[in-house]
Residue, then its C-alpha position, 0 to 999 in steps of 0.5 A: x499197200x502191195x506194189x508191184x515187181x518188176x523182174x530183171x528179166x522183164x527190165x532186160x527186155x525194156x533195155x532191148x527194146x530202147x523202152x521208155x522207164x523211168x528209175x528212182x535209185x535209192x542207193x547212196x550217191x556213191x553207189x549209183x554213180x558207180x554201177x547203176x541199170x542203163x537203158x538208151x531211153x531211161x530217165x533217172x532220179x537218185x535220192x538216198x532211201x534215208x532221205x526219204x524215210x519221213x515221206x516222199x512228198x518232195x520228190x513227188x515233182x519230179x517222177x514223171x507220170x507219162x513213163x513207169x517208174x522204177x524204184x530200185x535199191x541194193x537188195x530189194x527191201x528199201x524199194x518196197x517201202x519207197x515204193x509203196x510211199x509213193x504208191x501211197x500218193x496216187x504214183x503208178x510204180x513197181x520196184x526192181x525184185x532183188x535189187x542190184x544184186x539180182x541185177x547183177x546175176x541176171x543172164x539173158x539167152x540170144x540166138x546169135x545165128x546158125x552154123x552150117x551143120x545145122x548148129x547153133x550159137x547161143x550169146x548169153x547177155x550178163x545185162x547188169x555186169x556186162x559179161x557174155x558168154x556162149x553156148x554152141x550146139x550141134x547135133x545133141x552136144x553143147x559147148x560152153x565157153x566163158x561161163x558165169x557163175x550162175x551154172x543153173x542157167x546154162x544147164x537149164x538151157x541146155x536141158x530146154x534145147x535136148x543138148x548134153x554139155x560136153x565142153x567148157x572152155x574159159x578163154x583166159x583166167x578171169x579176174x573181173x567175174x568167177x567162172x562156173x566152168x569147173x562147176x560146168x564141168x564138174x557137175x556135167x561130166x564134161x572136159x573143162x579147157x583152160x590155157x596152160x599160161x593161165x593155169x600154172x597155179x590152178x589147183x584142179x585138173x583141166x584140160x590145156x587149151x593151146x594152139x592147134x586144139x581142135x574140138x568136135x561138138x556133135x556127130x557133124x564137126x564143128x571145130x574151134x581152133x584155138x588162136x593164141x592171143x596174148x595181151x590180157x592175160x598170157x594166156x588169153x585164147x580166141x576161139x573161131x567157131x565153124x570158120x564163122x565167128x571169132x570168140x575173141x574173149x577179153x582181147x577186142x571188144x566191140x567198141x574197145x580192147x582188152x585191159x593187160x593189167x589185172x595181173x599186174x604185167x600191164x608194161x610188161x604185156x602191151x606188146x603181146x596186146x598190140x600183136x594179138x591186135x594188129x598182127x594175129x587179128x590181121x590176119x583173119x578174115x574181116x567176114x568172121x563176127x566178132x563175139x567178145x566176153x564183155x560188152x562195156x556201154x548200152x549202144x554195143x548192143x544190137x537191134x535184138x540185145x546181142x553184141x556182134x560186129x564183123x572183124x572188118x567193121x572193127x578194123x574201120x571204127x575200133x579206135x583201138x584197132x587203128x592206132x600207128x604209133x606203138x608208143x602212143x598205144x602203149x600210152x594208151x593202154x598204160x596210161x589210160x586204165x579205169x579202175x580195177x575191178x572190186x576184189x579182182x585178186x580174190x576172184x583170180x584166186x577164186x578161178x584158181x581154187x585157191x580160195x571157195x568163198x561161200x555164194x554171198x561172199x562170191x556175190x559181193x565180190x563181183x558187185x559193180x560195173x564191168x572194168x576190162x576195157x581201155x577206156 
């Protein structure tokens, strides 16, 4: 019996508009309680496939009939054959197409809003993996910052919007997924910017993203300065965008701050984290929206999918941000970190191109949550 699929675009959608769905995960318990698909209205059941290899009559009690029913496993294969047992037994359900995999690689495109030129800034929301990245666009030219992996998307879109890619920026070395920005760069012709602090072992050429930087997209200026803030990596750097929006990369995220350990300097750098915050941020006005590189839980997202919030509003709910005692936050930061991402060194390398592992080999290597955030 055929079932249906249900693409990650379409189960995006459902996390976006806080519907109703109902997932059976048969993945090892491990696995699911480690990385698993979020929604603020989704029910769930883990029950490993072997389990239920010799029917799925005892499970059948508790898959609700009033919502659909999800079926989702690592790759696909297992949550068809689940699927269609319980398709078998009169239950209406559809099973995720790739699995956790596509899961994980899945981008969805977000108008953010207008620039006063008549640009515009685009969010790309990594639903599985929690990583955003950014397009802007003015006047046939686009930017690129903060890519992931998957380049066709971008230069799908851009090729959708009538926009030639002339820039890529990264805002820091990533160590939780692998950039597409040399790809970007490579395959469009397009100037691929990295902080210098970041790139002293990169073994490509780049462009030195540094404070002071300012970069024209279009006939009509829009300008991204770069903001030096240290504190994730020693490079990291903070984009604001048309004196409207504060890319502000791995350092403050909507509902946390940046992690300072995944290149193994987290005493070391918690000072230069705490100044990027508390002094460099400061000063900035509270009316720039932040766009940060990562979301970390479900309720980060707006109305419309996007993760946005202005500066001042972080200032007053972020709990990072508000933290007197330096000592105290100097615990936090050190004291009170999940853990590392899967292969978070092989990825650095990777970033660096000091190793090119093949397409599967860089899909397992990012397997799993987003960790790069203080909890």
């Amino acid at each position: 019996m055929t079932v249906k699929a249900m693409t990650s675009k379409e189960v995006t959608r459902k996390v976006f508009d806080k519907e109703a769905l109902f997932i059976l995960d048969v993945r090892n318990e491990a696995d699911f309680q480690d990385w698993k698909i979020e929604g603020e209205n989704f029910g769930y059941l883990n029950t490993p496939y072997f389990e239920l290899l010799d029917g799925v009559e005892e499970i059948l009690g508790s898959i609700p009939t009033d919502r659909e029913v999800l079926v989702v496993c690592a790759k696909e294969g297992s949550s068809i054959m689940v699927a269609e047992m319980l398709s078998e037994q009169g239950v209406a359900v559809s099973y995720l197409k790739g699995g956790m995999k596509a899961w994980s690689e899945h981008l969805e495109p977000v108008k953010i809003g207008d620039l006063r030129d008549g640009g515009e800034i685009y969010q790309f929301v990594r639903i599985g993996k929690g990583c955003l990245s950014y397009m802007v666009v003015s006047n046939g030219e686009a930017a690129i910052i903060d890519s992931t992996r998957m380049t066709a998307t971008y230069l799908d879109f851009a090729k959708e919007i009538g926009a030639t890619i002339t820039h890529v920026f990264d805002t820091h070395l990533h160590a939780d997924h692998i950039s597409g920005g040399r790809i970007i760069a490579e395959t469009t012709g397009a100037t691929y910017w990295l902080p210098p602090k970041d790139a002293t072992e990169l073994t490509f050429e780049y462009s030195p993203l540094e404070g002071g930087n300012t970069v024209t997209i279009g006939n009509t200026a829009i300008d991204i300065h770069a903001l030096y803030s240290p504190g994730h990596t020693i490079g990291s750097t903070s984009f604001v965008v048309d004196s409207s929006y504060l890319l502000s990369g791995d350092i403050l995220f909507i509902d946390s701050i940046g992690r300072p350990d995944l290149a193994g300097m987290a005493e070391d750098w918690v000072a230069d984290l705490r100044e990027s915050l508390y002094t460099r941020y400061r000063e900035l006005s509270e009316e720039l929206i932040v766009l940060p590189a990562h979301f970390m839980i479900i309720e980060e997202l707006n109305e419309d999918g996007s993760v946005a919030k202005k500066l001042g509003t972080l200032f007053a709910e972020n709990h990072g941000l508000n933290i007197e005692d330096e000592n105290e936050f100097r615990k936090l930061v050190t004291e009170n970190l999940p853990p590392q991402p899967n292969a978070y060194q092989e990825i650095r390398q990777t970033n660096m191109g000091k190793i090119t592992p093949n397409e599967e080999e860089q899909r397992e290597m990012e397997i799993g949550p987003n960790r790069c955030a203080v909890r």
